[in-house]
N, C-alpha and C positions, 0 to 999 in steps of 0.2 A: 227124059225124066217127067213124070207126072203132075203134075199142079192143079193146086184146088185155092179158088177164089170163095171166100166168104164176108159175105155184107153183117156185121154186127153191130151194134149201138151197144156201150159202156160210159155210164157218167163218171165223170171222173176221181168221184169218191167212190168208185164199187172197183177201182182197179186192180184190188184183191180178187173179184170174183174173176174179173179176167185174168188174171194169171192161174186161177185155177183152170178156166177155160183150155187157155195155154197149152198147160201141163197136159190136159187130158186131149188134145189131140195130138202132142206125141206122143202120147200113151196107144193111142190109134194108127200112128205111125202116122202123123202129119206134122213138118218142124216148120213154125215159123218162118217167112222167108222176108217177108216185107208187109210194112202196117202203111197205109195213108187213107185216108178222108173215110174210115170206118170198113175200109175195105182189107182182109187181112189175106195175103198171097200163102200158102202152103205149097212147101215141095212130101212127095212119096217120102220116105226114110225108114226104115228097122221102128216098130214101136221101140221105145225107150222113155225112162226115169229123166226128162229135164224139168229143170226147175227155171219158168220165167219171174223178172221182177222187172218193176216198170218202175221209173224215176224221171222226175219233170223239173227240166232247170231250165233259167230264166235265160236268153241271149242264146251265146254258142260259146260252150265250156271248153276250157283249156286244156292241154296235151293234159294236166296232172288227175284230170278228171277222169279219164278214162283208165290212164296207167293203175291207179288206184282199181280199177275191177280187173283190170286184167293181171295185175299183181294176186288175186283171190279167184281167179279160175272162172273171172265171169267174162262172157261173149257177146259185144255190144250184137244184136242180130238187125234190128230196125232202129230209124228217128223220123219222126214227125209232129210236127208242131211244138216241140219243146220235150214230147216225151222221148223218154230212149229203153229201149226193148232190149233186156239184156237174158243170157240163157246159162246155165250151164247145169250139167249133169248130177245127180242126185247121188252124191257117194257114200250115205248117211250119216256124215256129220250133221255138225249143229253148224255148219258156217253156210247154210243158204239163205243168208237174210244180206242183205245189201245195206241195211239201215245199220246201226250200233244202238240203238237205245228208240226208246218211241218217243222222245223229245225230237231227234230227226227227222222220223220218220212223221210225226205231227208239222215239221215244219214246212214239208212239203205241200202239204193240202193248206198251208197258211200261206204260202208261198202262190201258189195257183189262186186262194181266193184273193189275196192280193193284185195278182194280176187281170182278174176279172174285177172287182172294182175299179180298176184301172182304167180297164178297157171300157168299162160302164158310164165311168166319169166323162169319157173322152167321148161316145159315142152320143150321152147325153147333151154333153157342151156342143158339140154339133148340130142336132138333131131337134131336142127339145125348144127350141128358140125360135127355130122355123117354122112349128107346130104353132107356138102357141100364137105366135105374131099374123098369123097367115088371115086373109081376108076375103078368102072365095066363098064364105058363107056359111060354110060345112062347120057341124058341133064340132069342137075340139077334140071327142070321143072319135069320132070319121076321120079325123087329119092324121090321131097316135096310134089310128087301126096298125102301126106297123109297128109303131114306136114302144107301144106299150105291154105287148105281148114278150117281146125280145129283153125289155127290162125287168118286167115280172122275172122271168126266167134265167135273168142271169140275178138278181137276188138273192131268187131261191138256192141258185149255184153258190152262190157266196155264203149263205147262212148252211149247206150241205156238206161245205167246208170247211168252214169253221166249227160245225157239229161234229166231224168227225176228229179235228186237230183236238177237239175239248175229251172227247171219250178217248182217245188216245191217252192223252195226258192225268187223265183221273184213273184208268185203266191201269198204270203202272203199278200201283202198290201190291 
């Protein structure tokens, strides 16, 4: 069977465009096979109509978690790092959404900026304290050359987040 590796980058509020992505390589005849570290495994397959959707939970969810998609025709295909890569085939219903409402589907990405705060917190409380205390000489700017880039940018993840849970939520009406 044929296999095609492809390197992508998706931030984690554009997950919609990736599922568009998704879709349109097995529209090419290319089905998902496996996601890790941005790297996405494709096998050969018939082009065809599926429809990806990607949901990100926090730990490692219960038997009731998944019974729930697979009770609605959805096919867990990949997991990695929390997110879970589910598929199923495009039969023109209106039931290809995995969310029920955009209050859910908002709380996802509140959910993820959540945990990067988290992670920010923890990485700061670590990190920042040895920076600032440190005594080799060097400006404080020299010491956070590492520190400060990685903060910047998980901020901005956090405020990208939350931008998106807010346009969700004002978007309903």
């Amino acid at each position: 069977m044929k296999r095609k590796k492809v390197r992508k980058w998706f931030w984690a509020w554009d997950d919609q465009k990736e599922e568009v992505w998704l879709q349109k390589m097995a529209q090419e005849g290319w089905m998902l096979e496996e996601y890790k570290w941005f790297k996405y495994t494709f096998k050969a397959a018939a082009p065809s109509k599926v429809v990806y959707r990607l949901d990100h939970q926090m730990g490692f969810p219960d038997r009731s978690y998944f019974d729930l998609f697979d009770m609605d025709g959805w096919h867990l295909v990949s997991s990695f790092g929390g997110w879970y890569y589910f598929c199923k085939e495009d039969d023109g219903t209106d039931k290809l959404e995995i969310f029920t409402d955009v209050h859910s589907r908002a709380a996802k990405y509140i959910r993820l900026s959540n945990y990067l705060l988290f992670v920010l917190a923890m990485y700061g409380l670590s990190l920042w304290p040895s920076v600032l205390m440190s005594s080799n000489g060097l400006p404080i700017w020299a010491e956070g050359s590492i520190a400060a880039p990685i903060t910047i940018l998980s901020i901005f993840g956090i405020y990208m987040l939350r931008r998106k849970a807010k346009k969700l939520k004002e978007f309903r009406i």
